[in-house]
C-alpha positions as a LaTeX table, in Angstrom:
\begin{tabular}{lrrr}
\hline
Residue & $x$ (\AA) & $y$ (\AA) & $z$ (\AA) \\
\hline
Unk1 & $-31.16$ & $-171.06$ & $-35.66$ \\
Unk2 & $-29.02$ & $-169.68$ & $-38.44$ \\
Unk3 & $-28.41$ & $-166.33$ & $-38.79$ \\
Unk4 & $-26.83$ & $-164.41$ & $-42.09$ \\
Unk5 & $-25.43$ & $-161.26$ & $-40.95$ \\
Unk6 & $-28.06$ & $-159.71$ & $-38.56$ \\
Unk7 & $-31.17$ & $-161.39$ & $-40.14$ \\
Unk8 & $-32.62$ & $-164.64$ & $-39.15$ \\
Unk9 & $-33.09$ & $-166.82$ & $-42.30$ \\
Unk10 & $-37.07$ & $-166.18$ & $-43.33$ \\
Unk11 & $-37.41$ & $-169.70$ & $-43.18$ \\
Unk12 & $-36.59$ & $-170.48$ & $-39.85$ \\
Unk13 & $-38.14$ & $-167.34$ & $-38.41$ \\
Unk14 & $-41.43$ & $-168.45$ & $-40.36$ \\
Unk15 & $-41.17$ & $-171.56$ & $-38.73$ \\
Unk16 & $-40.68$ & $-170.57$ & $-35.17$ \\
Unk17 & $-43.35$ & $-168.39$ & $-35.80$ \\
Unk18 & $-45.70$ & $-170.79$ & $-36.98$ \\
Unk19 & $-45.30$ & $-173.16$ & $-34.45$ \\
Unk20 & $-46.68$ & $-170.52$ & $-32.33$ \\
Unk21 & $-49.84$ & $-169.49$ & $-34.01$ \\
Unk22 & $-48.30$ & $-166.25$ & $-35.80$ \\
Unk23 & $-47.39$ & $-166.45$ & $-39.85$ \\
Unk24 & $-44.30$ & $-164.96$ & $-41.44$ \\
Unk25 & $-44.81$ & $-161.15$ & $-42.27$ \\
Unk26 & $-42.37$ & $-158.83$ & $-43.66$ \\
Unk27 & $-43.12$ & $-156.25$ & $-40.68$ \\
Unk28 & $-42.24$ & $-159.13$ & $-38.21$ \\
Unk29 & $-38.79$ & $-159.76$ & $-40.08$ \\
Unk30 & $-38.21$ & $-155.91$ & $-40.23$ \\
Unk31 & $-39.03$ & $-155.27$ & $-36.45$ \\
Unk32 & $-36.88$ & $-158.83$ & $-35.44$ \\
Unk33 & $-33.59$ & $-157.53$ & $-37.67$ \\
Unk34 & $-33.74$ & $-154.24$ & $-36.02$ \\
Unk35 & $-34.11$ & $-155.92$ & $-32.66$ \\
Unk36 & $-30.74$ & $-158.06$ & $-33.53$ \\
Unk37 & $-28.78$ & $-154.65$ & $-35.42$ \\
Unk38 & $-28.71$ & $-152.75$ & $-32.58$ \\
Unk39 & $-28.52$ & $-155.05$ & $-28.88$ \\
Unk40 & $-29.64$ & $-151.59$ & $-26.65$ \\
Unk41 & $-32.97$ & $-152.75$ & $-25.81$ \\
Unk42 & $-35.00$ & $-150.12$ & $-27.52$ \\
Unk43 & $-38.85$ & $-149.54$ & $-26.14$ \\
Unk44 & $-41.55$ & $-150.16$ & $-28.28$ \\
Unk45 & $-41.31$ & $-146.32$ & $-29.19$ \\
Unk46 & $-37.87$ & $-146.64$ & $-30.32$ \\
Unk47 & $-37.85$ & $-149.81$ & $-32.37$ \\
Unk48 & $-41.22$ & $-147.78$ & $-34.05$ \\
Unk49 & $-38.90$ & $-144.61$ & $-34.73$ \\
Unk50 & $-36.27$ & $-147.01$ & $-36.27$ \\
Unk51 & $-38.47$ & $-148.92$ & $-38.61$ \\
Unk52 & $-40.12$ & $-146.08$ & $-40.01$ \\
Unk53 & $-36.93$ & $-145.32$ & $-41.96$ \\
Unk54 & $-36.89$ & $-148.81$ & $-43.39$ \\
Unk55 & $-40.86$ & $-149.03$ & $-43.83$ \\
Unk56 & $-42.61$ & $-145.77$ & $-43.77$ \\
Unk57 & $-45.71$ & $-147.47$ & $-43.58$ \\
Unk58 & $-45.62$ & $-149.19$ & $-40.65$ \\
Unk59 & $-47.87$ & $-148.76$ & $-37.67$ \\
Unk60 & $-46.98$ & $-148.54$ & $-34.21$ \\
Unk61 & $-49.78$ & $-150.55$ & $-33.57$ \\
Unk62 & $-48.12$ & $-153.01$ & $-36.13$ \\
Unk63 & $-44.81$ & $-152.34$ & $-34.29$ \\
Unk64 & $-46.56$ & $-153.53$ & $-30.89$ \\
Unk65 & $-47.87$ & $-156.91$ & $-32.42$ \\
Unk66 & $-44.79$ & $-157.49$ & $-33.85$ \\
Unk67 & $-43.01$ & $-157.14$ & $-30.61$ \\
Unk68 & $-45.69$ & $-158.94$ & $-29.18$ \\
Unk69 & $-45.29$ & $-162.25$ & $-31.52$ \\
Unk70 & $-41.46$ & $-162.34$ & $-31.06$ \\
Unk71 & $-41.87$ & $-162.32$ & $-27.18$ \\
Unk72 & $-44.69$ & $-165.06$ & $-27.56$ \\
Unk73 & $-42.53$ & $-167.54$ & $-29.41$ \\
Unk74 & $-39.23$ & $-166.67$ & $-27.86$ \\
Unk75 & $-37.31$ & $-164.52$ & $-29.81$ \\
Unk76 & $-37.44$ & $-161.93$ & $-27.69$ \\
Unk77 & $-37.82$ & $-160.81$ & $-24.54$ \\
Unk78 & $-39.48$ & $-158.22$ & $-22.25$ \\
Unk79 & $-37.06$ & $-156.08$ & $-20.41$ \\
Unk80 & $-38.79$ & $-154.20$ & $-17.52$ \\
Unk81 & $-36.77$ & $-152.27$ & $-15.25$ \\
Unk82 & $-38.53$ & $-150.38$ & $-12.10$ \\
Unk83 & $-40.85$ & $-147.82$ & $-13.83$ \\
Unk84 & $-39.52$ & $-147.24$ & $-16.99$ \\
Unk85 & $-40.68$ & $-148.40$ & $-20.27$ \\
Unk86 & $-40.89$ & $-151.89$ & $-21.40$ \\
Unk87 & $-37.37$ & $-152.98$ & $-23.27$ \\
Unk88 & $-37.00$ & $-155.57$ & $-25.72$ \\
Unk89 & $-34.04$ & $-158.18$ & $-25.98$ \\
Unk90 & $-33.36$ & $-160.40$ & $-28.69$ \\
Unk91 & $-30.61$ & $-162.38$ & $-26.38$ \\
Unk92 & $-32.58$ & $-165.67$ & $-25.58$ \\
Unk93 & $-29.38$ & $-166.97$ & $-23.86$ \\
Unk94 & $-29.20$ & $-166.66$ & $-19.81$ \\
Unk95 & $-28.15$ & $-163.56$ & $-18.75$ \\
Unk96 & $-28.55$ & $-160.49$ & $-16.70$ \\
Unk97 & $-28.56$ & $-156.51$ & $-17.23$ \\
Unk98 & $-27.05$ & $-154.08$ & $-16.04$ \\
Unk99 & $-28.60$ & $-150.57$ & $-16.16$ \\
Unk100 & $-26.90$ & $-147.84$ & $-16.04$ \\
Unk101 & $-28.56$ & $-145.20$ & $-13.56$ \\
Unk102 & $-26.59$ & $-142.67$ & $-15.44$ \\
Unk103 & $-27.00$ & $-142.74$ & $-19.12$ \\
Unk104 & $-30.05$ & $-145.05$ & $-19.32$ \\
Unk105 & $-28.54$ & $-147.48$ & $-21.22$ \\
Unk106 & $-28.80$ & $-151.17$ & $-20.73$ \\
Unk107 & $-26.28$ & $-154.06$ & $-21.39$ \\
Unk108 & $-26.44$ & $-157.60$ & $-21.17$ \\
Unk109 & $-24.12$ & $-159.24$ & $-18.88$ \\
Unk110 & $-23.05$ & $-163.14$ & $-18.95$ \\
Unk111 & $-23.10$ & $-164.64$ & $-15.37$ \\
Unk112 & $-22.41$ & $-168.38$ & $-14.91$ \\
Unk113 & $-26.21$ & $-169.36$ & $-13.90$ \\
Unk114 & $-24.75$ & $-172.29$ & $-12.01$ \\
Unk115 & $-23.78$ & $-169.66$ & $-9.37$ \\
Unk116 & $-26.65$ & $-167.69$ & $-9.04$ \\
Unk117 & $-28.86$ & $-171.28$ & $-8.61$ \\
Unk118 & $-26.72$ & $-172.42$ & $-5.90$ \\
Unk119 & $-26.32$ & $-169.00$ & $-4.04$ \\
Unk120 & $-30.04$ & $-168.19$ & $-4.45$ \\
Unk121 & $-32.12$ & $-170.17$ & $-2.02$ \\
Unk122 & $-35.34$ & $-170.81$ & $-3.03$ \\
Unk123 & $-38.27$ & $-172.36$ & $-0.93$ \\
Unk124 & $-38.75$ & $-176.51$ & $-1.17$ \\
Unk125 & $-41.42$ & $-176.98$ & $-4.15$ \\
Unk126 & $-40.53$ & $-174.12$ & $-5.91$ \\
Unk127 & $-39.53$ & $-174.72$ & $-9.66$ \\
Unk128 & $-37.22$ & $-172.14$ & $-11.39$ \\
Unk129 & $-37.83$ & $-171.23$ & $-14.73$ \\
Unk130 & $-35.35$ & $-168.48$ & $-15.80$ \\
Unk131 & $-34.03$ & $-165.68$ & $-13.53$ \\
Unk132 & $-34.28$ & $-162.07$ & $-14.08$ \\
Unk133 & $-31.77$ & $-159.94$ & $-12.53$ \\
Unk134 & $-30.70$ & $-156.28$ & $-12.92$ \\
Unk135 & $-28.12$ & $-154.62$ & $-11.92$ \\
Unk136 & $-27.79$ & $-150.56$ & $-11.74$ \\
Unk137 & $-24.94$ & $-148.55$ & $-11.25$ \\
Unk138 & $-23.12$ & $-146.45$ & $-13.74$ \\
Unk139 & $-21.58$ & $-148.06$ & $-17.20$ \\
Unk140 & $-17.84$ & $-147.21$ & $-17.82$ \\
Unk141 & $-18.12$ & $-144.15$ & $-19.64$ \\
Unk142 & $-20.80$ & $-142.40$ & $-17.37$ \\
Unk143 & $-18.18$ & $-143.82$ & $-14.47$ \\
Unk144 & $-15.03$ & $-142.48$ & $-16.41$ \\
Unk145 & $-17.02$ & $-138.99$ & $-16.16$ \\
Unk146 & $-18.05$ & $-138.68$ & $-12.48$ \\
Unk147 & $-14.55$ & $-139.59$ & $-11.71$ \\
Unk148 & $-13.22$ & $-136.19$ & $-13.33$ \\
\hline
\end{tabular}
């Protein structure tokens, strides 16, 4: 998919959309840009707080459906990390996240997936879909701190 600046072309978000039962809205296109401004994987409460100042009419029931379609035909992701609230990731590719124990915050990290699938044994007529791995510890600046 092509992407101009932050924004999925409408076109090719309408169609991915389509194909999975949703139409093109401009809510969905506002919720999916702020998704792809900002990679922190905001909760549904945050990504409502940030597209109020772009579309003071929206919902956060709208917000929630929005959030919901993207997840449904893969352009996003659900982020859930012990008991916190629900994140949302617009990085489709493989990776893993690291969560900082600290600040909160969460960050994608790239890990060859060729050597997590032949560390991680997994029992004879089970099939792997995707893996989802987090990591917690403390990100460099909340290290940088405790260290002083």
């Amino acid at each position: 998919m092509k992407t101009v600046g932050n924004t999925i072309l409408s076109g090719q978000l309408n169609e991915r959309l389509a194909t999975s039962g949703f139409r093109f809205t401009p809510q969905r296109q506002h919720v999916y840009d702020l998704l792809l401004g900002r990679r922190d994987h905001p909760t549904a409460e945050e990504v409502f707080i940030r597209a109020k100042k772009g579309m003071p009419d929206i919902s956060m029931a709208t917000v929630y459906n929005c959030l919901a379609a993207l997840v449904e035909c893969g352009l996003a992701r659900l982020v859930t990390l012990d008991r916190g609230a629900t994140r949302y990731c617009p990085n489709m590719a493989d990776h893993y996240h690291f969560y900082c124990d600290e600040c909160g915050r969460v960050y994608d990290i790239a890990l060859p997936t060729k050597v997590v699938k032949s560390e991680v044994q997994i029992p004879k007529g089970f099939k792997v879909d995707r893996y989802e791995i987090a990591i917690h510890g403390a990100c460099p600046e909340c290290a940088g701190k405790s260290k002083r």
